[in-house]
TORPALO-999388 format. One record per atom (N, C-alpha, C): residue number from 0; x, y, z negated; atom name. Coordinates in Angstrom, 3 decimals. Layout:
# residues N
<pt resi="NUM" u="X" v="Y" w="Z" name="CA"/>
...
END
This chain:
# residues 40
<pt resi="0" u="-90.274" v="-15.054" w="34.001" name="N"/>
<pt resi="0" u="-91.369" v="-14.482" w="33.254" name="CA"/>
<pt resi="0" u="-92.099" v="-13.426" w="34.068" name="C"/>
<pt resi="1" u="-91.942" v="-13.227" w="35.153" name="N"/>
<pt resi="1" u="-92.561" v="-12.042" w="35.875" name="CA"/>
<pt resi="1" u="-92.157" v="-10.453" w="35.881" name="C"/>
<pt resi="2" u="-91.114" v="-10.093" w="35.123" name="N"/>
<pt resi="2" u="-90.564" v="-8.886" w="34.088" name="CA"/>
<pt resi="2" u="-89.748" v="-8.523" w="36.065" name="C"/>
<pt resi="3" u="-90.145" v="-7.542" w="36.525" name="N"/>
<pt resi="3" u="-89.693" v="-6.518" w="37.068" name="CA"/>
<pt resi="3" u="-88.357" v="-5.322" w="37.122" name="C"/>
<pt resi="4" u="-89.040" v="-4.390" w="35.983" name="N"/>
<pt resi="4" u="-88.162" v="-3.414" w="35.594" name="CA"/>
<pt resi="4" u="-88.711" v="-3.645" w="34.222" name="C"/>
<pt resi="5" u="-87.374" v="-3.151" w="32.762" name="N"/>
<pt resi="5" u="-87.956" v="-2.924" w="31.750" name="CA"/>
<pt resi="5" u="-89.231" v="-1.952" w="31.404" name="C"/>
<pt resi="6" u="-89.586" v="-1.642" w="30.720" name="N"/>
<pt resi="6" u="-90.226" v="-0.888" w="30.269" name="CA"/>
<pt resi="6" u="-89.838" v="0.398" w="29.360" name="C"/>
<pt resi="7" u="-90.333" v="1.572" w="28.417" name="N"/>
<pt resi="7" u="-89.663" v="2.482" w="28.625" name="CA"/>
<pt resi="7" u="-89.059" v="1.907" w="26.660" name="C"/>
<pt resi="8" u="-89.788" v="1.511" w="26.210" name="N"/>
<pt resi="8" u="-89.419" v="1.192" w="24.823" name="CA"/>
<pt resi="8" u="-88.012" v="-0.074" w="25.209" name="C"/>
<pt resi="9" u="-87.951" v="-0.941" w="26.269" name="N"/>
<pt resi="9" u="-87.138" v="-2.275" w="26.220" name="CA"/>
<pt resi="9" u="-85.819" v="-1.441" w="26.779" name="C"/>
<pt resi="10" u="-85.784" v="-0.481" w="27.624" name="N"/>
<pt resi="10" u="-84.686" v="0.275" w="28.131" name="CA"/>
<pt resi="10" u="-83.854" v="1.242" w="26.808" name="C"/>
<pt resi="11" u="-84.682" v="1.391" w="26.145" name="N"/>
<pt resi="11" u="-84.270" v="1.727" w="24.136" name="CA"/>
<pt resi="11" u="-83.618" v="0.905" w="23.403" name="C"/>
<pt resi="12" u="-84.472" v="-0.360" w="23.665" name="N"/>
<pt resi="12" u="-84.106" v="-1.431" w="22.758" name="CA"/>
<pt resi="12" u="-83.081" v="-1.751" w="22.684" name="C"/>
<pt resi="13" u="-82.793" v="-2.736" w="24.398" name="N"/>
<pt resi="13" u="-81.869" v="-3.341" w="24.693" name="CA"/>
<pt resi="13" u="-80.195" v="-3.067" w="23.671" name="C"/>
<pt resi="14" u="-79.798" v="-2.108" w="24.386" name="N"/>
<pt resi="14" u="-78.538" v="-1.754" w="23.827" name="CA"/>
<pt resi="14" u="-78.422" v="-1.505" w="22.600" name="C"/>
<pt resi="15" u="-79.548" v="-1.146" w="22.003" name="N"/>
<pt resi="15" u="-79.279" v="-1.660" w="20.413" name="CA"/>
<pt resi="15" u="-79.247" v="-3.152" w="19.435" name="C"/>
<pt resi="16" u="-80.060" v="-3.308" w="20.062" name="N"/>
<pt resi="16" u="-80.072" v="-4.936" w="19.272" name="CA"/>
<pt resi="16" u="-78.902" v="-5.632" w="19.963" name="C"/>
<pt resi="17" u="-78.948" v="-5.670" w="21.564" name="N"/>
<pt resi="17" u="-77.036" v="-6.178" w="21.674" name="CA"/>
<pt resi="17" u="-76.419" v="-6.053" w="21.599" name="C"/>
<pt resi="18" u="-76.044" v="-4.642" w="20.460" name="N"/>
<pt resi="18" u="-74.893" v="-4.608" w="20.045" name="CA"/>
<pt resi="18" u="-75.161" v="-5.168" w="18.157" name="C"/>
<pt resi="19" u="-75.986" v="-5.739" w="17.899" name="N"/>
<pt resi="19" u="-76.226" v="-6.138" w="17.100" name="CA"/>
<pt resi="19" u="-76.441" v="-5.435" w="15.986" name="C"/>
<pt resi="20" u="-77.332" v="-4.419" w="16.188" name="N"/>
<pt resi="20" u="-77.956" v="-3.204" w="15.198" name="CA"/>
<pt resi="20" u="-79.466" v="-3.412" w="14.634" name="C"/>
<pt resi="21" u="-79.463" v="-3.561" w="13.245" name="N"/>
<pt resi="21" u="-81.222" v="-3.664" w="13.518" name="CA"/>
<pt resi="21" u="-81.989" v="-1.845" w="14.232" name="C"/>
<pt resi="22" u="-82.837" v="-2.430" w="14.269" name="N"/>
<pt resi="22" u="-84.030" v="-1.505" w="15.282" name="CA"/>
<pt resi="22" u="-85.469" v="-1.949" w="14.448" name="C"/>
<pt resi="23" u="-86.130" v="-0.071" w="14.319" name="N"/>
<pt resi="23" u="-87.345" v="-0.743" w="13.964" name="CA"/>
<pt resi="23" u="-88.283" v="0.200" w="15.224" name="C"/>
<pt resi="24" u="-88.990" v="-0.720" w="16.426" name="N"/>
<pt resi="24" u="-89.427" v="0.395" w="17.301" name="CA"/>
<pt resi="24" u="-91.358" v="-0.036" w="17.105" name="C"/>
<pt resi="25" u="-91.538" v="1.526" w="17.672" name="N"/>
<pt resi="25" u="-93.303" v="1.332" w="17.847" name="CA"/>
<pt resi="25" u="-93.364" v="1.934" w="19.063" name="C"/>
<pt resi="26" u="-94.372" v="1.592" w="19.272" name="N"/>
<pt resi="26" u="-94.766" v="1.673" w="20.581" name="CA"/>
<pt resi="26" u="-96.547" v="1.201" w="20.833" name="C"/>
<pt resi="27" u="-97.324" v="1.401" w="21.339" name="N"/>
<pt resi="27" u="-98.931" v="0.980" w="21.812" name="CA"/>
<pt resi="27" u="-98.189" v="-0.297" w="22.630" name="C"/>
<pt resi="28" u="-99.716" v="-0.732" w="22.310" name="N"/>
<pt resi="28" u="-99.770" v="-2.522" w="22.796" name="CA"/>
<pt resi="28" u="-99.680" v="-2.738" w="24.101" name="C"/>
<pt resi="29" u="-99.213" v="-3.409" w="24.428" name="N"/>
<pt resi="29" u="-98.926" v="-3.791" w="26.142" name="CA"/>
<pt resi="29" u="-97.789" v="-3.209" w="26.256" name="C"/>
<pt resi="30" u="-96.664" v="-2.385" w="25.617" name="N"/>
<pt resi="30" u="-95.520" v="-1.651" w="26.307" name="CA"/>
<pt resi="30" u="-94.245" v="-2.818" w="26.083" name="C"/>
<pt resi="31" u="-94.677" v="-3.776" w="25.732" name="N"/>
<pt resi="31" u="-93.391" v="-5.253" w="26.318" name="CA"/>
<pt resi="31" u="-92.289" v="-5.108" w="24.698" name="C"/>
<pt resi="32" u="-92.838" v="-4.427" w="23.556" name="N"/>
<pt resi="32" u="-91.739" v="-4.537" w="21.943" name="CA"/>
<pt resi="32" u="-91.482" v="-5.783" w="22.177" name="C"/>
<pt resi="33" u="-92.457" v="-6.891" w="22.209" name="N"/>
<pt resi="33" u="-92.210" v="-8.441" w="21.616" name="CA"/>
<pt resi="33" u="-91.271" v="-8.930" w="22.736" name="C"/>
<pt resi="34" u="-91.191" v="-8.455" w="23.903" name="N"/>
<pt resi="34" u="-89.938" v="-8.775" w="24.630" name="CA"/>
<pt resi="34" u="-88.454" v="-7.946" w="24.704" name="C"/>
<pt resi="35" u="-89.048" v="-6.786" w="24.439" name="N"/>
<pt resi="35" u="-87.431" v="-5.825" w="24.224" name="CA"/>
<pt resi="35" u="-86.365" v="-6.743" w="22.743" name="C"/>
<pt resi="36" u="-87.474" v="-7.325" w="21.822" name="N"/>
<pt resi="36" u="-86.995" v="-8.001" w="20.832" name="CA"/>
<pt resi="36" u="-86.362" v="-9.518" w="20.639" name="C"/>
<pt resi="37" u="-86.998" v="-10.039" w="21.869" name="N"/>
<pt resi="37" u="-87.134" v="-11.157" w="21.965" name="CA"/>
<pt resi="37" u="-86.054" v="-12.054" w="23.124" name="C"/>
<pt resi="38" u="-86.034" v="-11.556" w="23.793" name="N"/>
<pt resi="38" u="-85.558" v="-11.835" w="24.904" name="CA"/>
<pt resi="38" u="-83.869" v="-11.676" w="25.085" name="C"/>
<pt resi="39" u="-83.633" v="-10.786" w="24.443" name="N"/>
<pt resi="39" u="-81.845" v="-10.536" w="24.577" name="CA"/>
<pt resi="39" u="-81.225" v="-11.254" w="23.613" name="C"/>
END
């Protein structure tokens, strides 16, 4: 997918949703939510 380094909201995310927690995050458009969510 082109993904580099996370971003600063997906470096948040991550470890919550894999440990299988819901998460409700915001963030401005373009900062990669639909992949911090999506992807793990």
């Amino acid at each position: 997918m082109g993904f580099v380094e996370p971003t600063p909201i997906q470096l948040r995310a991550f470890p919550i949703v894999l440990a299988g927690k819901d998460l409700i995050g915001t963030a401005q458009t373009g900062t990669g939510k639909t992949a911090a969510f999506a992807l793990p």
